[in-house]
VEXBAVO-620000 format. One record per residue (C-alpha): residue in one letter; x, y, z. Coordinates in nm, 4 decimals, always signed. Layout:
! residues N
pt r = A&xx = X&yy = Y&zz = Z;
...
***
This chain:
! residues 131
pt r = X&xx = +9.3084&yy = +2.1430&zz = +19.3308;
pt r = X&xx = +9.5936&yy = +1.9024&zz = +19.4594;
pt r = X&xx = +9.5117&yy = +1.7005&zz = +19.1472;
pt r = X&xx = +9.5532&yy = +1.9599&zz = +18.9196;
pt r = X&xx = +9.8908&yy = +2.0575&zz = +19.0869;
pt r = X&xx = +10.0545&yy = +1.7013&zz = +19.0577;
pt r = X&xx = +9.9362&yy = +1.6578&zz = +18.7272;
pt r = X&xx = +10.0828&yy = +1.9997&zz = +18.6211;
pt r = X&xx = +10.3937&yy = +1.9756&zz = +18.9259;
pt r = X&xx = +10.6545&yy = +1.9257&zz = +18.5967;
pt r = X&xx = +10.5482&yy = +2.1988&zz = +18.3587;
pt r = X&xx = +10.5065&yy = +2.3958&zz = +18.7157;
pt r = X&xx = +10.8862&yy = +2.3470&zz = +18.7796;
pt r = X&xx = +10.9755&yy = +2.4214&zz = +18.3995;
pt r = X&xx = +10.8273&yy = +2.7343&zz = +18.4039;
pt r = X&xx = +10.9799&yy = +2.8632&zz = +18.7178;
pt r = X&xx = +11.3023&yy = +2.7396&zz = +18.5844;
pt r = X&xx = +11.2456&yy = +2.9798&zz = +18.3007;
pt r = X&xx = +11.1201&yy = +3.2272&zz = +18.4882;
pt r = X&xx = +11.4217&yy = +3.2247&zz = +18.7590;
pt r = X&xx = +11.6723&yy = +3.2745&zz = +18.4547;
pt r = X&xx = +11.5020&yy = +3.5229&zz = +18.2539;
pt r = X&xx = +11.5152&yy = +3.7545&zz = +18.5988;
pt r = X&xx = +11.9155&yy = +3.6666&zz = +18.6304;
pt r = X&xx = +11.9489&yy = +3.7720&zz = +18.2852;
pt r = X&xx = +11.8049&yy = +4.0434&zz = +18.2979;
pt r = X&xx = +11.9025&yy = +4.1663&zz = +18.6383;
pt r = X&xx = +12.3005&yy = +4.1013&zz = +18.4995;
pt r = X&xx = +12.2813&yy = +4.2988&zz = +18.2156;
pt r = X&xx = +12.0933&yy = +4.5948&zz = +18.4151;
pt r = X&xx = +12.4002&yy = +4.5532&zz = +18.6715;
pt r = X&xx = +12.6810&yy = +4.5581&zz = +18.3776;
pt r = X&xx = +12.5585&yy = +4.8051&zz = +18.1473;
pt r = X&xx = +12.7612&yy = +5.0904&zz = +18.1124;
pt r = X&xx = +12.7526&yy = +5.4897&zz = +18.0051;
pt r = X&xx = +12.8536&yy = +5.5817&zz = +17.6365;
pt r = X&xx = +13.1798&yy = +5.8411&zz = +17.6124;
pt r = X&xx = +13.0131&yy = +5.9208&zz = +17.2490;
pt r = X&xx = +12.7719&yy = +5.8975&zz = +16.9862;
pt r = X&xx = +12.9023&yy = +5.7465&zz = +16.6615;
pt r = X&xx = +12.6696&yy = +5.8989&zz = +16.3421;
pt r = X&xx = +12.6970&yy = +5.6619&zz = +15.9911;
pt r = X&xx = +12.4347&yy = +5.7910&zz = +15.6781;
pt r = X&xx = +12.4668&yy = +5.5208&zz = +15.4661;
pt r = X&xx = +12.7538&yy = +5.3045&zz = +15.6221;
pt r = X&xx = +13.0097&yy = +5.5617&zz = +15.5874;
pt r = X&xx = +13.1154&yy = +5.7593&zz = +15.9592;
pt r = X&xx = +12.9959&yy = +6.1333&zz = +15.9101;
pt r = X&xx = +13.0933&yy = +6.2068&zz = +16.2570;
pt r = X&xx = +13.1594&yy = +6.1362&zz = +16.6676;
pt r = X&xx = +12.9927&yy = +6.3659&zz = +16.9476;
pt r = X&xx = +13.0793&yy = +6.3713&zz = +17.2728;
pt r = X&xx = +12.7936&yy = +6.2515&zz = +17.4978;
pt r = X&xx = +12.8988&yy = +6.5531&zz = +17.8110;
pt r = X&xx = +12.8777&yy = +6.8139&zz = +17.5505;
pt r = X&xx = +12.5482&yy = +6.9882&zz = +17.5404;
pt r = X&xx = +12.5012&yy = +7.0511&zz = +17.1381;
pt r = X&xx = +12.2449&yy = +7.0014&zz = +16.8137;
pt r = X&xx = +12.3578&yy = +6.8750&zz = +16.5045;
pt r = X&xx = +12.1745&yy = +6.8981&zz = +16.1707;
pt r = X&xx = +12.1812&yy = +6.5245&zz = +15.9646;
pt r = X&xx = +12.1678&yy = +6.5267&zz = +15.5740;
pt r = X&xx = +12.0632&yy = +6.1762&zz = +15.5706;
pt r = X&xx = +12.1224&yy = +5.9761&zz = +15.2131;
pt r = X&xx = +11.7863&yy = +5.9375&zz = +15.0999;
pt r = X&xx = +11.7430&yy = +6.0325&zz = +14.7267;
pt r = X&xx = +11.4544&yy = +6.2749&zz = +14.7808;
pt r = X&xx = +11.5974&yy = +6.4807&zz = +15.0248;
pt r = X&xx = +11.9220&yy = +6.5056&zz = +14.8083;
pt r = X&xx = +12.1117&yy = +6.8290&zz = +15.0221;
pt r = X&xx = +11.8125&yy = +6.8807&zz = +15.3035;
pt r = X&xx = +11.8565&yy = +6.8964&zz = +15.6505;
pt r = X&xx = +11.6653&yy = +6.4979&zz = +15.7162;
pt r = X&xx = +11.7408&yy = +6.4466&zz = +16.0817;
pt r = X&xx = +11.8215&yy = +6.6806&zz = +16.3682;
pt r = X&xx = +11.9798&yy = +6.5142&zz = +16.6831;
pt r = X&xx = +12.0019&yy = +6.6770&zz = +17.0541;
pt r = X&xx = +12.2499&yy = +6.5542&zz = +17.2665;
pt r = X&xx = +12.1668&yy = +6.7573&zz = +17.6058;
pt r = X&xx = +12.2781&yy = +6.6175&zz = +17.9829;
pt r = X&xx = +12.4230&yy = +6.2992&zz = +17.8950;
pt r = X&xx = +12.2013&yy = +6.1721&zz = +17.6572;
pt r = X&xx = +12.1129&yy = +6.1760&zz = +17.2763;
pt r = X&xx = +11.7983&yy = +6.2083&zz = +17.0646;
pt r = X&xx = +11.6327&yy = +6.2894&zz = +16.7322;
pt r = X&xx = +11.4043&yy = +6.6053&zz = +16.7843;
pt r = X&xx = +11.3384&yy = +6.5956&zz = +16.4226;
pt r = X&xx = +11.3314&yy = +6.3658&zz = +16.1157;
pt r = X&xx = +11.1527&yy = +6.4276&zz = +15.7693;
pt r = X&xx = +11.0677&yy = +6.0584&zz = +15.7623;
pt r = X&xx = +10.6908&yy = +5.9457&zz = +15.7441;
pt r = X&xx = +10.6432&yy = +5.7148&zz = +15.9901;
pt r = X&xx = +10.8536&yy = +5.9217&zz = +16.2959;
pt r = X&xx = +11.0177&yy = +5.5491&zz = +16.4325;
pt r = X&xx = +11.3339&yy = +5.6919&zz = +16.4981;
pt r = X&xx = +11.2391&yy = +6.0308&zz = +16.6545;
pt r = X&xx = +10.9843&yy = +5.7954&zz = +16.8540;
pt r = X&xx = +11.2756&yy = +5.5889&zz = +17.0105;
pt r = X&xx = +11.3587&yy = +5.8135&zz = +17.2955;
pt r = X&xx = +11.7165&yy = +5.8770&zz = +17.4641;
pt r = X&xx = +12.0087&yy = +5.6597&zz = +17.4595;
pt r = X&xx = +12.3043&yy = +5.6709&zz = +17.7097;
pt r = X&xx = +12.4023&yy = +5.3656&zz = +17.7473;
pt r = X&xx = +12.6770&yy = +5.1531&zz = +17.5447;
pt r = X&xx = +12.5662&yy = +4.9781&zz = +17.2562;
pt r = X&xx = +12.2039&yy = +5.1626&zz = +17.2329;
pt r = X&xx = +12.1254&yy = +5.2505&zz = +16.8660;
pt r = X&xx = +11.8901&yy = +5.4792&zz = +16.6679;
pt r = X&xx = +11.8491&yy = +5.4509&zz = +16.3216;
pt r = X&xx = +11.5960&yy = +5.5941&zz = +16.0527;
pt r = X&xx = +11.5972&yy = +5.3324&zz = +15.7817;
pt r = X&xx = +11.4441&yy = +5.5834&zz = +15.4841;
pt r = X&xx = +11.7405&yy = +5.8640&zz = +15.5917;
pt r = X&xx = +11.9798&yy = +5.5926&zz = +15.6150;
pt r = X&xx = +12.1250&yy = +5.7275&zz = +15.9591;
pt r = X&xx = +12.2616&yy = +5.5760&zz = +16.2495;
pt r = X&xx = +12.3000&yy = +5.6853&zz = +16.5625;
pt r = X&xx = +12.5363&yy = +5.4785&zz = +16.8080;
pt r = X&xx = +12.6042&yy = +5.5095&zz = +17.1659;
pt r = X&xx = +12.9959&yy = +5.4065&zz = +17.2071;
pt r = X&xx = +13.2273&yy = +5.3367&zz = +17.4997;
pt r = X&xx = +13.5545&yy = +5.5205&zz = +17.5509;
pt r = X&xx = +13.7729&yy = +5.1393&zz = +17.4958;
pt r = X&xx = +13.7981&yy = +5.0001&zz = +17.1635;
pt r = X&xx = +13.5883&yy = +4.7208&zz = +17.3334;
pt r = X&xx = +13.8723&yy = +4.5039&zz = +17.1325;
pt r = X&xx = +14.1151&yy = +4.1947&zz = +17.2662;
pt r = X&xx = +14.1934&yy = +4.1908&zz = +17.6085;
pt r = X&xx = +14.4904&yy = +3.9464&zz = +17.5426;
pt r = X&xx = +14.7100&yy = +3.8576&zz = +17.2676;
pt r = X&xx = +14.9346&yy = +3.5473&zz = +17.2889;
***
């Protein structure tokens, strides 16, 4: 056994190296991440509207996809704090499958609809200093 640790004591240290900045990572952005004021919806690139996350509502989508020219596509709940699809028309479900976002930054988005859904922080998130 002592021979298989010395011949191994480098890729031993390597992979605790690894191991001891993955869990910093990770632990800092747990630690920093921060609650969304809003949830910015785009169908096909172009802003159809901003909710407010600490509003209790459901909003009915008309995504962009050609074959559901006019029908309701996507239905998203935004209900204590958080936001998710109940409801998409889509085959494969991906987006309704995501779960809840709250935090800053956290997206869903149903590719065939062509609708995103983004969790966004009260600051403009912009320059902090201009010389």
């Amino acid at each position: 056994m002592r021979e298989l640790l010395k011949k191994h004591r480098k890729d031993i240290i390597i992979i605790s190296i690894f191991l001891v900045i993955a869990i910093a990572s990770l632990s800092l952005t747990l630690m920093t991440r921060e609650n969304g004021e809003k949830v910015r919806v785009t169908v096909d690139g172009e802003l159809v509207g901003e909710y407010p996350l600490h509003l209790d509502a459901t909003y009915e989508l008309r995504g962009a996809n050609p074959d559901t020219e006019g029908e309701v596509t996507n239905i998203l709940v935004i209900q204590d704090g958080v936001a998710y699809l109940s409801y998409a028309n889509c085959p494969d479900k991906t987006c309704v499958n995501t779960g809840k976002i709250k935090y800053t930054g956290q997206s869903i988005i149903c590719l065939p609809n062509r609708i995103t859904i983004t969790v966004v922080g009260d600051s403009d998130g912009g320059v902090d200093l201009v010389s």
